[in-house]
C-alpha positions in Angstrom: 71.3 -41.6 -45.7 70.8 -44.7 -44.0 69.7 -43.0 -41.2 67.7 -41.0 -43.4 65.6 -44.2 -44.6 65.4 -45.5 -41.2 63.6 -43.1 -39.9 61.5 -42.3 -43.3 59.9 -46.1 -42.8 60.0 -45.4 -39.1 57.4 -42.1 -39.7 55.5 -44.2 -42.3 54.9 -46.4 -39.7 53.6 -44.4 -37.2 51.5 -42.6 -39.3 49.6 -45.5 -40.0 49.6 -46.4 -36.2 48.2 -42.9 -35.1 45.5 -43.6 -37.5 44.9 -46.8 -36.1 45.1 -45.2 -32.4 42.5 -42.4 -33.9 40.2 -45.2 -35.0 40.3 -46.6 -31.8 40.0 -43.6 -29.5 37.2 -42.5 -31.4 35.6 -45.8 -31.3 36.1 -45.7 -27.6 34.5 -42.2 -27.6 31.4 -43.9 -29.1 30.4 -46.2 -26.7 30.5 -43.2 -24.3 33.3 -44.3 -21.8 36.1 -41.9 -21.0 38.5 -41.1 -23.4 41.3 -39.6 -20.6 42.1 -42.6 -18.8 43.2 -44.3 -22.6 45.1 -41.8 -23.5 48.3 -43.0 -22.2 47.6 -46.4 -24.1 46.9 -44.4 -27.0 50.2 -42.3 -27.2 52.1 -45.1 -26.5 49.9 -47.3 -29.2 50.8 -44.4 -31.5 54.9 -43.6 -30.9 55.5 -46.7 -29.1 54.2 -49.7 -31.5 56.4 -48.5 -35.0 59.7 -48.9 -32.8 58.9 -52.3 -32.9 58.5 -53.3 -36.0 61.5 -50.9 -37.5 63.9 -51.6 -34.8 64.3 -55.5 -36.1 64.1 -53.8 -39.8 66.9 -51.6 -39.3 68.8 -54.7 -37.9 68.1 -56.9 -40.6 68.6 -54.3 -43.4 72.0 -53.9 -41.5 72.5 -57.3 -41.7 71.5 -58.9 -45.3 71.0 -55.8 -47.1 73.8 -53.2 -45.9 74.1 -51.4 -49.1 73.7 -48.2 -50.5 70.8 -46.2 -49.2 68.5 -48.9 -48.4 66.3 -47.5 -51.0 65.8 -50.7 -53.1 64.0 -53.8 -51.3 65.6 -57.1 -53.1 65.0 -59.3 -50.2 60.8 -59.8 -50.0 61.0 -61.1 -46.2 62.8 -57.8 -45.0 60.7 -55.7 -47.2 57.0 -57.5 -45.2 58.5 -56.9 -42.2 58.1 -52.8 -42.3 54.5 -53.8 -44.1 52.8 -55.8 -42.5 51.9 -54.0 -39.4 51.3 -51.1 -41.6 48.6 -53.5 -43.3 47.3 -54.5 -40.0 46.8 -50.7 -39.1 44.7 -50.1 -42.0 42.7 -53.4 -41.5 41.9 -52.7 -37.4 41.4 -49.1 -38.5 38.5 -50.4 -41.0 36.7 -52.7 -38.9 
């Protein structure tokens, strides 16, 4: 179940990322340049960027919260580091 959660926050976080990469592609499409040549930075913006923010999660819940399901969040540092780049998403994605 571990496993479970891990990959749960991991597809929570790149949702938020592919909106972000959306945002940004679309922005791009805007100001009329060419939307192919970013596409490679965008699929790798969008796939590539959650892996490093739940990567060091998974190692820390290992670490100082290794129990049961991983379901409950006691410690507040481990917790902000799954949310804060989901909170930066939304803000670049507003802007």
């Amino acid at each position: 179940c571990r496993v479970a959660q891990s990959l749960a926050q991991y597809c929570v976080g790149a949702n938020y990322a592919w909106a972000m990469a959306e945002g940004l592609f679309l922005l791009r499409l805007l100001v009329a340049t060419s939307g192919r040549r970013c596409l490679p930075a965008f699929l790798l913006l969008g796939w590539g960027v959650p892996v490093l923010f739940v990567v060091p999660w998974v190692v820390l819940r290992y670490l100082y919260e290794n129990e049961g399901c991983w379901e409950r969040n006691e410690k507040v540092a481990v917790w902000w580091l799954i949310r804060c780049p989901i909170l930066a998403a939304v803000a670049v994605g507003d802007v």
